[in-house]
C-alpha positions as CSV (number, residue, x, y, z in Angstrom):
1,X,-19.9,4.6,0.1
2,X,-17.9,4.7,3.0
3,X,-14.0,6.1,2.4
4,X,-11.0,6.7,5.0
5,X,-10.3,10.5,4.5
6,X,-7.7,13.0,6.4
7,X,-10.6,15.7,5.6
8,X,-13.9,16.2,4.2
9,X,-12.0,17.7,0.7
10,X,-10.4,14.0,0.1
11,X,-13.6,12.5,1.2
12,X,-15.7,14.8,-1.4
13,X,-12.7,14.2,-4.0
14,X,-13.4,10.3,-3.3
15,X,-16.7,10.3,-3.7
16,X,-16.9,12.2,-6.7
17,X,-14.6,9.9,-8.6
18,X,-16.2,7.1,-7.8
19,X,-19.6,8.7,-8.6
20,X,-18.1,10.0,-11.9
21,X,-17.2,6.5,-13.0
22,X,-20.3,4.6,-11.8
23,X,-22.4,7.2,-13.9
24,X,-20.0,6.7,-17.1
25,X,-20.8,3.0,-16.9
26,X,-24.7,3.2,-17.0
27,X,-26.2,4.1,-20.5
28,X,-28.8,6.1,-18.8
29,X,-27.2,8.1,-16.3
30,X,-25.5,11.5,-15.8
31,X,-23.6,12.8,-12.6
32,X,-25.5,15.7,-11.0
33,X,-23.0,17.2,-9.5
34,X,-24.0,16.6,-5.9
35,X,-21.7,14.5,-3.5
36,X,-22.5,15.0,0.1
37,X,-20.2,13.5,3.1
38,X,-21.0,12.8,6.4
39,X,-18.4,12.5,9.4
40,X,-19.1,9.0,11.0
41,X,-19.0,9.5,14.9
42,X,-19.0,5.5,16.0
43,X,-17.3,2.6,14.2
44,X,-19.2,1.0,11.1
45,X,-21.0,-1.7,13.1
46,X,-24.7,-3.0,13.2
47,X,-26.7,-0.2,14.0
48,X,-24.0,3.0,13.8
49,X,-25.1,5.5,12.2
50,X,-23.8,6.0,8.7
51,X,-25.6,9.0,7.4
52,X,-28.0,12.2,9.0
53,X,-29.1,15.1,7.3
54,X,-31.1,17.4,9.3
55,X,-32.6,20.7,7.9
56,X,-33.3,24.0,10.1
57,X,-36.8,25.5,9.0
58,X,-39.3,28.2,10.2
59,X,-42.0,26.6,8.5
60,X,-44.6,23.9,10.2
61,X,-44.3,20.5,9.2
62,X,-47.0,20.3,7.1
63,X,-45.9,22.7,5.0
64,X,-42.3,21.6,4.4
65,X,-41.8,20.8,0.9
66,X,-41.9,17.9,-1.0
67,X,-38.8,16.9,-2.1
68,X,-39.3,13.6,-3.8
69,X,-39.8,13.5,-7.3
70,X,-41.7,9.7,-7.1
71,X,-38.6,8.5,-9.3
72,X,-36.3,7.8,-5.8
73,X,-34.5,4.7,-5.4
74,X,-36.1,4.2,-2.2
75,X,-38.9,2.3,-0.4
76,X,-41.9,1.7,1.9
77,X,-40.8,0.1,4.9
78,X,-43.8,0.8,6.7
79,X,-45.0,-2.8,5.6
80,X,-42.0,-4.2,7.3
81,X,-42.5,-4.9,11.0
């Protein structure tokens, strides 16, 4: 969701409404908790950047772990070239 915030508080209060609400509509759903916020940097326009999260970590790549529980809205775009 993209909102128009004077601070990262609104923005959090913004999104958690609106996540509250979504979740209330869907039989099968529950609000975690978790609202993140990101400050965007260009306007929204084809190709800005909308979201980044980037993680600090001692550990080697290959030893990062998994995060994904294989229940992700998400997809393989590797396909897609």
């Amino acid at each position: 969701m993209l909102w128009r915030a004077e601070d990262f508080d609104q923005t959090i209060a913004s999104a958690k409404a609106e996540a509250l609400g979504y979740a209330a509509e869907q039989p099968d759903m529950t609000f975690a908790g978790l609202v993140q916020a990101y400050r965007l940097f260009d306007e929204p326009r084809h190709g800005a950047e909308v979201f980044s999260l980037v993680r600090e970590s001692g550990l080697e790549a290959q030893n990062l772990p998994d995060f994904d529980t294989g229940k992700e809205r998400q997809g393989d775009t590797s396909s897609d070239a």
